[in-house]
C-alpha positions as CSV (number, residue, x, y, z in Angstrom):
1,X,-16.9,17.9,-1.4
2,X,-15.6,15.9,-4.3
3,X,-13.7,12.4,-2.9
4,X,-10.6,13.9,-4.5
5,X,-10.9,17.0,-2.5
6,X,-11.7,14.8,0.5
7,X,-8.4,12.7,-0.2
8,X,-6.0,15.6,-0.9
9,X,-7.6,17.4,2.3
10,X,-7.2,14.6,4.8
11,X,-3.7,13.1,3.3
12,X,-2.0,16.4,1.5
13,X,0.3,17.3,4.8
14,X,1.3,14.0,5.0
15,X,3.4,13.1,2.6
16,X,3.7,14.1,-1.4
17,X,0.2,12.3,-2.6
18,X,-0.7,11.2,-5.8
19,X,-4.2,9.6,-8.0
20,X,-3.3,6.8,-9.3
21,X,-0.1,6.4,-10.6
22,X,3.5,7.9,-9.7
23,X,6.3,7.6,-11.8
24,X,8.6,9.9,-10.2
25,X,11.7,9.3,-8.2
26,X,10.4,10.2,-4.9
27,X,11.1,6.8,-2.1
28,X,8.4,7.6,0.4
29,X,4.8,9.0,-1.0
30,X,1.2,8.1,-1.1
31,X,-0.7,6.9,-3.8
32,X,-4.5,6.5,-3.9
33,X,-7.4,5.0,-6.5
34,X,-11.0,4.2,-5.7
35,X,-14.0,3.0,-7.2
36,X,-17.7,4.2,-7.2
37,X,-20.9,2.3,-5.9
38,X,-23.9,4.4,-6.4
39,X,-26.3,4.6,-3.9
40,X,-29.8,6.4,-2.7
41,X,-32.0,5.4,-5.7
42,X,-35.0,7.3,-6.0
43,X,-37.2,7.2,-9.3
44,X,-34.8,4.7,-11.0
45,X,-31.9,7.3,-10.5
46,X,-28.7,7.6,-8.1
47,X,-28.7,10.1,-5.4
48,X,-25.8,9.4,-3.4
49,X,-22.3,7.5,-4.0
50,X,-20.2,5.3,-2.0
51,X,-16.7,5.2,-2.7
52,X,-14.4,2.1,-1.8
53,X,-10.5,3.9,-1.4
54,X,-7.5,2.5,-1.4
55,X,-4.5,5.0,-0.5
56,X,-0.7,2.9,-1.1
57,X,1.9,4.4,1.3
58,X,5.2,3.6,-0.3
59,X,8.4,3.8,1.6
60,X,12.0,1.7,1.9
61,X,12.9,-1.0,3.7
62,X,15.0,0.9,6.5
63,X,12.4,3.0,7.1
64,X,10.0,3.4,10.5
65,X,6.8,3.4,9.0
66,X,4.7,3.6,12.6
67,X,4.4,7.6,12.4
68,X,2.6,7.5,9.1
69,X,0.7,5.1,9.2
70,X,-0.5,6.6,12.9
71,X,-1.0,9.9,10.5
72,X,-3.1,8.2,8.1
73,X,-5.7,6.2,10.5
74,X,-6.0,10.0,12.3
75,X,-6.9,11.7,9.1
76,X,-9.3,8.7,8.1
77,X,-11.1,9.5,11.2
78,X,-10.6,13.3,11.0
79,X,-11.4,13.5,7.2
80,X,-14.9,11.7,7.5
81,X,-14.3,8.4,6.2
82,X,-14.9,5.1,7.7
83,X,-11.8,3.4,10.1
84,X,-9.0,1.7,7.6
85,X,-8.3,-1.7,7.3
86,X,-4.5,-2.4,6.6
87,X,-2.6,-4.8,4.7
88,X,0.9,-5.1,4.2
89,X,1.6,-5.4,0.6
90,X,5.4,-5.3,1.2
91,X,7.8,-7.1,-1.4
92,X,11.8,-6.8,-2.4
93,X,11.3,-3.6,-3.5
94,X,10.4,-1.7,-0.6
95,X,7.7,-1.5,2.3
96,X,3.8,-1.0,0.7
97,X,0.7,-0.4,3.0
98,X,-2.3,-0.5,1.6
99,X,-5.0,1.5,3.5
100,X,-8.7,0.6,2.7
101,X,-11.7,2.5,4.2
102,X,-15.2,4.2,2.5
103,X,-16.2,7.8,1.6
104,X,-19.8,8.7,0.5
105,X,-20.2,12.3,-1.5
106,X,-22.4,15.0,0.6
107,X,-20.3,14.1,4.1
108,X,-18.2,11.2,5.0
109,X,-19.7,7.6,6.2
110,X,-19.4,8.8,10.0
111,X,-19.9,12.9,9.2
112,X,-19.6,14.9,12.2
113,X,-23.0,17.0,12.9
């Protein structure tokens, strides 16, 4: 499974999610990115990625934010990746969460046999 497909699997019933960017006029959503660290060289050659995610949950100020971000540690650990770090990227505009945790392609870090 792709790590988009992995993303939009885990996180899709959650809340409206989106790569990237969102421009829209939606106040509470998820946004994600990531970056790719190749891994399992064999023969000068990669067999295997690692990637480093970052999914932004986005919400205002008078908001409880507690049930989603409860949502999005259970579907780290139900959609294969590793447990997420948090950090609170909050600012005038509105709440911001930023979730980090890993995915590798073939199965997630902690795949279930």
């Amino acid at each position: 499974m792709s790590c988009d497909d992995a993303i939009n699997a885990a996180f899709g019933e959650i809340l409206p999610l989106y790569p990237n960017v969102y421009t829209g006029k939606a106040l509470t959503y998820l946004v994600y990115n990531y970056y790719v660290i190749p891994e399992v060289y064999a023969n000068s050659v990669s067999h295997a990625s690692r990637y480093s995610v970052q999914l932004h949950f986005y919400l205002p100020h008078k908001e409880n934010p507690n049930a989603i971000k409860l949502a999005i540690i259970n579907a780290c650990i139900s959609g294969g990746f590793t447990y997420p770090s948090m950090t609170n990227a909050s600012d005038k505009d509105g709440q911001h969460y930023v979730f980090e945790f890993e995915y590798c392609n073939g199965g997630g870090v902690y795949a279930k046999t």
